[in-house]
N, C-alpha and C positions, 0 to 999 in steps of 0.2 A: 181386731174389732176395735175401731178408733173411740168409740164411744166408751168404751170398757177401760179404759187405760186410765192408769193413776195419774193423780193430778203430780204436777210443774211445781218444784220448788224453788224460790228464790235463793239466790246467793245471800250470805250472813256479810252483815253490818256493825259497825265498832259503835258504840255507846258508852262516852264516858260517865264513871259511877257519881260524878260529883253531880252530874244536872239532877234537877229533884223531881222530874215527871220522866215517863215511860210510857212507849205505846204499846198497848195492849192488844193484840188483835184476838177476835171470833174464834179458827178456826185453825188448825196445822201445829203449835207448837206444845210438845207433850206436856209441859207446867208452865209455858208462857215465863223463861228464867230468863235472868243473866247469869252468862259464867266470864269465869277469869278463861281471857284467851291462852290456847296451848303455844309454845315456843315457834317461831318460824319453821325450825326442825323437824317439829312431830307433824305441823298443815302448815304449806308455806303462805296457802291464801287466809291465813288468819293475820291479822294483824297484831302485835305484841306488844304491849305496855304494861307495865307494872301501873298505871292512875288508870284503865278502862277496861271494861268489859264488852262481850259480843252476845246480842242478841240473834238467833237465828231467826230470818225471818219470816212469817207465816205465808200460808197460802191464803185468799180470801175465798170464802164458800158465801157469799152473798148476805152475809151478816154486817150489820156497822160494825166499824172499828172502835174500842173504847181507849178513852186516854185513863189513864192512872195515876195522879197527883202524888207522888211518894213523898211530899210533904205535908199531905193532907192526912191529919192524923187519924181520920179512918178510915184509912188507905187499904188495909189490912180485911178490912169488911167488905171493902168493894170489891176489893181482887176476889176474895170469897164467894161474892153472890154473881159475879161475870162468871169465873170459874163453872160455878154449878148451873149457869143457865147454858155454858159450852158442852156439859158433859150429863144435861138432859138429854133421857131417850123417847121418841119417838113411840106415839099409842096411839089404839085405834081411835081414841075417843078425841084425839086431837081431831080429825076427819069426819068421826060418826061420835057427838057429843051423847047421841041418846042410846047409845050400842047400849048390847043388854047384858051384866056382869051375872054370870050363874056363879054357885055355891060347885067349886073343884071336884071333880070326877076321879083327880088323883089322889087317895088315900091309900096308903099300907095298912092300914088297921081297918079298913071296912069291905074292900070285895078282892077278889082274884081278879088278875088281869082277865079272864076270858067270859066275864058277867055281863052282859047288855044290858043296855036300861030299857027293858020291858017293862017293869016296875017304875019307872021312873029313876029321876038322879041318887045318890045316895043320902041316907040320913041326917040329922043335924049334928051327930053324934060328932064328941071334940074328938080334933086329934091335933098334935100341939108340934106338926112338923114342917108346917107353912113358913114362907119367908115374909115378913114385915115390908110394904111399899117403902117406908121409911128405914131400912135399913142401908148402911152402908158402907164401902169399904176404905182405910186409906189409903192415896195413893200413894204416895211418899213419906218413909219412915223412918228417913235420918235427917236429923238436926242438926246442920253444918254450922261451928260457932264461927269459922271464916272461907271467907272464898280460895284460902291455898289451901284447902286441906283437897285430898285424894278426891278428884269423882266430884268436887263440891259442884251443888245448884243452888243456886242465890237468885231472888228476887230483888234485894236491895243490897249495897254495899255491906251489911251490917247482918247481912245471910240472916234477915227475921222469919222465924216460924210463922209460915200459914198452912193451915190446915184445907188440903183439897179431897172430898168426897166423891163417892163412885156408886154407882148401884149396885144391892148385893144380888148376888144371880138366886136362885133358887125355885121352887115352886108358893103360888100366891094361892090364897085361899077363894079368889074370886077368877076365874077366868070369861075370857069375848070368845070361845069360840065353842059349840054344840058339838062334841067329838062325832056324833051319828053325821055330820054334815061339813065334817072337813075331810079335802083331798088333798093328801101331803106328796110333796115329790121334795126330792132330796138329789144333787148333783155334786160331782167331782171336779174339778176343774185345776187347769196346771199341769206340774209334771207329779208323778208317781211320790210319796211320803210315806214313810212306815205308820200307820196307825189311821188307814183312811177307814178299812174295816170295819174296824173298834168303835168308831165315831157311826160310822152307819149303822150297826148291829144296836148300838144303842139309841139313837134314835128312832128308830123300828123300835125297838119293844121298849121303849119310853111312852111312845104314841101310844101301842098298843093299851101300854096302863091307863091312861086316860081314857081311851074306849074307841079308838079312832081303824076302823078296818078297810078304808081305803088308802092307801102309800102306793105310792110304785118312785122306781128310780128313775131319771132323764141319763140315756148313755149318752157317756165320750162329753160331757160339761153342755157348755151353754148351744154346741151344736148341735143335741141332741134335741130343740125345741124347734130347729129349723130343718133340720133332714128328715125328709119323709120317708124313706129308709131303714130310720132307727124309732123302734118302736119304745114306749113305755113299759119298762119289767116291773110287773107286781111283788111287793115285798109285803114280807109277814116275820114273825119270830121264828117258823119254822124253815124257809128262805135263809137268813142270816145267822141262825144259831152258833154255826161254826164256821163262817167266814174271817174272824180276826185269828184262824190260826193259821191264815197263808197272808203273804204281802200282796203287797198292787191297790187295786179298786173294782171291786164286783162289777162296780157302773161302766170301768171304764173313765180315763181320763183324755183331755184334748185342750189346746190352746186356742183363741180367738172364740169366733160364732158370729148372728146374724147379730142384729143392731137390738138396742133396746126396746125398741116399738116393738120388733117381730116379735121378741121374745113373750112380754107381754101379750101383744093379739095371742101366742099358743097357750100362755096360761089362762087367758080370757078364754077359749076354745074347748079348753081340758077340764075347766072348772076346779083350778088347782087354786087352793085359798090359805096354806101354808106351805112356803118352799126353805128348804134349807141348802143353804150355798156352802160349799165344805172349796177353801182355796188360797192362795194370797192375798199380796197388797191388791194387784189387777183383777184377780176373782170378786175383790170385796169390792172396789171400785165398782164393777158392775152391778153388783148386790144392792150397793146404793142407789145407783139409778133405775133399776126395777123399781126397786122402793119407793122410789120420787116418781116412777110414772102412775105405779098403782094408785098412790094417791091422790096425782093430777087427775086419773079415770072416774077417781072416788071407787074405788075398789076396795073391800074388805080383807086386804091381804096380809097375813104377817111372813117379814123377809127374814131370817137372819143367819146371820153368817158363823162358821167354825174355823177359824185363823190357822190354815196350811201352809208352813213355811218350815221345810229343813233347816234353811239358815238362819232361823228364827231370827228375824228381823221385824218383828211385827212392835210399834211401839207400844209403850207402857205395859207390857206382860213378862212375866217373869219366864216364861218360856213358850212356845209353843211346841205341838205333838210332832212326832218324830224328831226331834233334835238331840234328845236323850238317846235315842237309839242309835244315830248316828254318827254320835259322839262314842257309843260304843263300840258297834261295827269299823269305825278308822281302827281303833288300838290294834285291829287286826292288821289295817296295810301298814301299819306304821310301824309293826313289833317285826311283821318280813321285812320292811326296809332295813330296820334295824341288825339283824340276824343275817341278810345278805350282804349289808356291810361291814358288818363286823367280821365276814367269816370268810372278807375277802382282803389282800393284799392293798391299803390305800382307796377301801371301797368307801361310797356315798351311795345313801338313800333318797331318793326325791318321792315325796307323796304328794298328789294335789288332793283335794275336799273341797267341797261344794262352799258357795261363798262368794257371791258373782258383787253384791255391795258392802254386805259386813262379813267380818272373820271369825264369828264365834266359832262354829266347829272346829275353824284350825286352833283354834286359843285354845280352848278346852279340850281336843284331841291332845294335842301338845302338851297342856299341862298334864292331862290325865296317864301320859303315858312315861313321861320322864325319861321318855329315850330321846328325845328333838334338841339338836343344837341349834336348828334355828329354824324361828316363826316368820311367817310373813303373810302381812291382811292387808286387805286393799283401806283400811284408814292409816295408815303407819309407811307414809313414804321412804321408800331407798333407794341406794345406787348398787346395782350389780361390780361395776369396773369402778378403780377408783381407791389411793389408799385407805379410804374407810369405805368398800364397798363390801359387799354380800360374799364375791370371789375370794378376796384377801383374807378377810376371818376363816373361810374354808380352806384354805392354805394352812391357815396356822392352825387348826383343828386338825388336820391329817399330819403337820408336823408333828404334834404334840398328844394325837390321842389314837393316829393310825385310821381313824375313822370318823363319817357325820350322817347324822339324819336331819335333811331338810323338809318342812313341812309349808306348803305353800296354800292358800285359798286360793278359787281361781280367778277372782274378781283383783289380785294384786297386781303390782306389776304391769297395769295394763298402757301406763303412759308411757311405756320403755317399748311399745309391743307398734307394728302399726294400724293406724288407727282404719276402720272399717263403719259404714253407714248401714251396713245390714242390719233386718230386724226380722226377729222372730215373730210365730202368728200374733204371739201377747203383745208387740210393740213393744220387748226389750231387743236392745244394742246386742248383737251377737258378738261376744266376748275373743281376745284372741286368745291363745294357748297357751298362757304363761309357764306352765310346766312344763314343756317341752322348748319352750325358749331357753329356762333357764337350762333343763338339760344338756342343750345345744352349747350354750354359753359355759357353762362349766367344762366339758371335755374338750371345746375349744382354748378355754384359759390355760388348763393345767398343759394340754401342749404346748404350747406356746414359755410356760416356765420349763417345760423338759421334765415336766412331774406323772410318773404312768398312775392313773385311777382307773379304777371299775367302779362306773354309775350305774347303777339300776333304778328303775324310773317305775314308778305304781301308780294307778287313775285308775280308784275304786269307787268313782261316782255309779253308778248303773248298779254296782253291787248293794250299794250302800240303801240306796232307793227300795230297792224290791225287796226287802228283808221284813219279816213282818215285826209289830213292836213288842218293844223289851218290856217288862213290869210296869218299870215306871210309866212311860208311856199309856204301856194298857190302860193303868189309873187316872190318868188324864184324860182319855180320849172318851173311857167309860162319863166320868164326871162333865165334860165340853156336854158332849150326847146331849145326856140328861135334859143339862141347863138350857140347851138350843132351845128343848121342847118345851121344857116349862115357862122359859121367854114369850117363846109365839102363843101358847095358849093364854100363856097372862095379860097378851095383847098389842105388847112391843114390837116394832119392825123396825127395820134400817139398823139394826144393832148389831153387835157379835159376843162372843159371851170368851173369855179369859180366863186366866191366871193373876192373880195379883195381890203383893206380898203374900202369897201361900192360899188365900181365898179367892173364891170365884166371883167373877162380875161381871155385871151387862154395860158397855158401851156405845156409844153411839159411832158407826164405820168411820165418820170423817175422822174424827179422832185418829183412829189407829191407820188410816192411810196416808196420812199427813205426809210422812215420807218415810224412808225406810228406818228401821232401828241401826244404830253401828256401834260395834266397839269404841268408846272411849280412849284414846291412848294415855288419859290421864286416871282413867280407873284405879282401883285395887288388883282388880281381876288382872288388868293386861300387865300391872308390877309384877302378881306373880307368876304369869306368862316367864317376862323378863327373865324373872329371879333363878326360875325354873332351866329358864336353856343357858343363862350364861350368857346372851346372846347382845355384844353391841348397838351402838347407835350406827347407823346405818347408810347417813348424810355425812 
């Protein structure tokens, strides 16, 4: 679905720290920084000086571009108020200025979910559990005193504090929308994640609390508004009650769909005026252009989004649902790789994990398990052959320890692999097999020294997928749920609601599709990656 696909990012640009203006752009870059570039080493396409920094650079969403005088001493203000007109969200009253804000139909303290307003709305009676329009959250919370430290993001050579705000997600004391007259539909979209359930069963009986009894789910994602085939399943709290205690997705998930018009003309058709979109970066992409058409129609709709990403790659969030679980489902492949190599004569482990642009899972599998001699994610280039290559370290590991567990992401390696134009329904690059490359490559090596190994090879993606979510998880997806609902009733669309530093927020979708999130090679996290396997440079 070409229309559905995530926007195009440019290639990063060197900007030396001494010029005293910076261009600022609208749209794409998570804090619109400078960083110190990382070594040729770690990204060969960076460029490396000790006097310059590299701005990555944005995509344009039809917003002017701002310049930024960093000489201009109140530089610091203007970043500020650009900032927070970038990461304004989206209301009905932008569209329908005279919409009409009722007094919240969500209170815990005045009726039971299963009360109609026969009577009318509920009393004036306080209840003090509302979230403030003005509340918000911050988005970055370390104060780098220079650009060499670990991780640093610097706006100016001189890493000055500015403060960037966020909306706090929660329930508002005024809602746009008459629960008696809203039709909610709720979609799955992408591949399979542990915790799609959780997010659905709470949006169902989040609705419900608000007083809303018409929901139904759209199966198999955004195809489900174009196949006449697949009909509309009615949801209620007795429906979903105990669905997050099995994995998958009730709805059904699927990749692609009809174009954004169609999709709209079915929402126009079905008289559906809240949708929540449960997907990635390319589900939210689309999310947005519903968004944008509803509002070209002048339609009363609130869109918002629930950030699906295993390889939690979603930027500016501190995690996304299922990554915790997935993170703990590996220690399973990773602890058999372990135990079969160890309990073999010169045996290796190979595990691949999900991770087609960033490496988190493998980093955090890895670290979490402390059995991995060596990590490999597709931002942290290496050489397989080679005396500093991937092969050679694994030599000296079975010289010296009898055994190894390698842990790969499968998005690594892939400029070693060749290359292929294929694309899946989503319009991603279908990836080659780098776990079994390297597998190949390793039993080829060690013949070739006259070294006998037993490899054993594990690809516990599909397993990993269909497990339903851990605790943590669950608590996350219950809380997403929640906020989704209380978002679209409060009036906001084109949003998606988050994680961030530890609180919940609403942002606006450009934002977090800008492109994808990636491990840092110059982190904390990926040091004690490092630190954790032992494990060389690799160039």
């Amino acid at each position: 679905m070409e229309t559905l696909s995530p926007p195009i990012i440019t290639s990063t640009v060197s900007i030396p720290y001494s010029n005293s203006s910076v261009l600022v752009r609208s749209h794409g870059l998570s804090s619109l920084i400078l960083r110190k570039p990382r070594s040729p080493a770690a990204n060969p396409s960076l460029i490396s000086s000790r006097s310059s920094f590299t701005r990555a650079s944005a995509v344009e969403h039809g917003k002017t571009s701002v310049s930024i005088d960093l000489s201009d001493p109140n530089w610091k203000r203007k970043y500020e108020r650009e900032f927070e007109e970038r990461f304004s969200i989206p209301h009905i009253t932008d569209v329908f200025p005279d919409a009409e804000a009722i007094r919240s139909t969500f209170c815990l303290k005045m009726r039971s979910p299963t009360e109609d307003f026969v009577g009318g709305y509920p009393s004036d009676e306080e209840w003090h559990g509302y979230i403030n329009n003005n509340d918000r959250v911050l988005l970055k919370v370390i104060s780098y005193s220079s650009p060499t430290s670990a991780g640093a993001e610097c706006i100016d050579s001189d890493c000055s504090w500015v403060e960037q705000w966020i909306h706090r997600a929660g329930p508002r004391e005024k809602i746009y929308f008459r629960p008696e007259q809203v039709k909610a539909a709720i979609i799955t979209c992408g591949g399979l994640c542990p915790g799609l359930n959780d997010v659905i069963r709470h949006i169902v009986i989040t609705l419900e609390i608000y007083g809303v009894k018409n929901i139904v789910g759209i199966p198999f994602g955004y195809k489900g508004f174009s196949d006449k085939d697949l009909t509309e399943m009615p949801l209620s709290r007795k429906v979903v009650q105990n669905i997050h205690l099995s994995g998958g997705s009730l709805l059904g998930v699927s990749r692609g769909g009809p174009s954004v018009s169609e999709i709209v003309d079915s929402m126009e058709e079905r008289g559906i005026n809240m949708l929540f979109v449960l997907g990635g970066n390319g589900t939210h992409a689309g999310a947005n252009a519903i968004h944008d058409e509803c509002r070209k129609r002048k339609m009363k709709v609130a869109v918002v989004g629930v950030p699906k990403t295993i390889d939690n790659d979603i930027l500016h969030m501190d995690k996304t649902f299922g990554f915790d679980t997935a993170v703990e489902e590996a220690q399973r492949a990773i602890n058999s790789a372990y135990i079969e190599a160890h309990s073999a004569y010169h045996g290796i482990g190979i595990v691949k994990l999900m991770g087609r642009n960033s490496g988190f899972i493998a980093m955090q599998a890895s670290l979490a398990s402390g059995q991995v001699d060596i990590c490999l994610i597709p931002e942290v280039p290496f050489n397989i052959h080679g005396p500093n290559g991937v092969l050679k370290h694994l030599k000296y590991l079975i010289e010296t320890k009898g055994s190894a567990v390698i842990c790969v992401a499968e998005g690594a390696g892939q400029n070693l692999l060749e290359k292929t134009n294929a694309k899946d329904a989503s319009g991603n690059t279908i990836l080659g097999d780098f776990g079994v490359h390297i597998q190949q490559e390793t039993k080829k090596y060690f013949k070739e020294v006259s070294m006998p190994v037993d490899v054993k090879y594990i690809d516990p993606t599909y397993m990993i997928r269909a497990v339903r979510a851990n605790a943590s998880d669950g608590i996350l997806c219950t809380v997403l749920g929640q906020n989704a609902v209380h978002g679209a009733f409060a009036g906001y669309s084109g949003i998606t609601v988050g994680i961030i530093n530890t609180h919940y927020a609403y942002l606006p979708i450009p934002e977090v599709i800008a492109y994808p999130k990636s491990v840092d090679p110059n982190s904390r996290m990926w040091h004690r990656c490092l630190t954790s396997t032992g494990q060389p440079d690799f160039i």
